[in-house]
N, C-alpha and C positions, 0 to 999 in steps of 0.2 A: 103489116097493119099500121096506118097511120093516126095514133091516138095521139092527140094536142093535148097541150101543157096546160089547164086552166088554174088562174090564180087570180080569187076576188076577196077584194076589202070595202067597205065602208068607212070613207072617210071624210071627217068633220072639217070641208072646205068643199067651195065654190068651184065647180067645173071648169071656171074659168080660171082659178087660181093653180090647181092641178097643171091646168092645160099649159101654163104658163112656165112651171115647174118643171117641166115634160119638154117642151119645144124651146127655150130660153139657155141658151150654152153657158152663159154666168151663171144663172141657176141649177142648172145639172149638174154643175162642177160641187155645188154644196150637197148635196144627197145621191148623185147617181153615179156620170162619170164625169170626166173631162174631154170634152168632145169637140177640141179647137177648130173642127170645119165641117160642125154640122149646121145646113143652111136647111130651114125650111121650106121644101120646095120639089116637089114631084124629081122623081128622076135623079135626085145629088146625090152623093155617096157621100159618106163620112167613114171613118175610121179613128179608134182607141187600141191602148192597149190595156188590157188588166192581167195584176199579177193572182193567180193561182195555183195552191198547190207547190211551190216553189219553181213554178214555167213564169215567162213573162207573156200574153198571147194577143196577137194581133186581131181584133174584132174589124169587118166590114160589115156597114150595113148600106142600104140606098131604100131612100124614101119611096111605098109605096102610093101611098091615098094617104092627104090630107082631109078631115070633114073639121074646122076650127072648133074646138071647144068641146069637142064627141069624141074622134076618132083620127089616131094614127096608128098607120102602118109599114114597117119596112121589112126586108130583108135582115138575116143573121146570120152569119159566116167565120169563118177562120181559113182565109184563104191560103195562108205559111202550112196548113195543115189537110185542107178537105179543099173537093169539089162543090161538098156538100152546100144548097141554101136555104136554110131555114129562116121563116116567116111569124114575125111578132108583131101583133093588133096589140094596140094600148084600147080599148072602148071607155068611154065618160057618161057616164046615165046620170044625172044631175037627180038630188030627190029633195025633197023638202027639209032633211036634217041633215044634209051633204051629200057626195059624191060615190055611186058606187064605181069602182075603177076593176076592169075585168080587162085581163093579157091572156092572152091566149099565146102558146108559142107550138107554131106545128111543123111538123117533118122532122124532128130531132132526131130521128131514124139516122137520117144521114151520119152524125157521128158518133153513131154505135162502135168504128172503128177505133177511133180516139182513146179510149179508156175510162175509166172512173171518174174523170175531172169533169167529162163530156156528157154523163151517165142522166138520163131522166133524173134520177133523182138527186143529182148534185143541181139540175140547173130547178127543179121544182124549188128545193132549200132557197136557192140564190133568188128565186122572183120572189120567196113570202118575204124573204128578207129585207130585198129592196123595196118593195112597194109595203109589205105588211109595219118596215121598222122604217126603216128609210127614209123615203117619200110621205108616210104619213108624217114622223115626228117633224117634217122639216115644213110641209102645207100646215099643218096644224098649229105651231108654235104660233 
């Protein structure tokens, strides 16, 4: 059964400021990751690594659908580890008192093999984190 990751916040900035935050590699490097050859743009791959759990792990993703200022999507991988690819929607609903921001991350089935580090609920932790502490205190300041 494939039940997706949902993780929403409300936050007090401009969809376009998010979006910015989101797609912007000098700015990702301040709140998210460091993602030296992510290029916006249908079809491009990027890759990082992050350390957890005391592993270091190679992340792939490749852009699926851009919509400016709404909605991105790519692929999410660890291909040193799985065949597995899982798929992560950033969506931007713009409201009158800010930004709701909803990630969906679905198929994480696939690295059911992987262990604990890989577990629904390490990466659920990991999205409130980054967007709920993250991402907000850094659009917000």
């Amino acid at each position: 059964m494939n039940t997706p990751i949902t993780v929403q916040y409300k936050i007090n900035a401009s969809a376009e400021n998010i979006w910015k935050a989101l797609t912007d590699k000098s700015e990702m490097k301040s709140w998210y990751f460091t993602i030296r050859d992510f290029e916006l743009e249908p079809g491009k791959e990027f890759d990082f690594y992050e350390s957890c759990d005391g592993g270091k792990y190679l992340h792939r993703g490749r852009i699926v659908e851009i919509i400016p200022n709404r909605k991105l999507k790519h692929t999410w991988a660890y291909p040193e580890l799985s065949n597995a690819v899982t798929t992560v929607t950033w969506d931007l609903q713009q409201e009158e008192d800010g930004t709701l921001v909803t990630l969906t991350h679905e198929n994480i089935e696939g690295f059911d093999g992987l262990g604990e580090t890989f577990s629904r609920a390490n990466f659920t932790e990991g999205w409130n984190s980054i967007i709920g502490q993250s991402m907000k205190e850094y659009v917000e300041k």
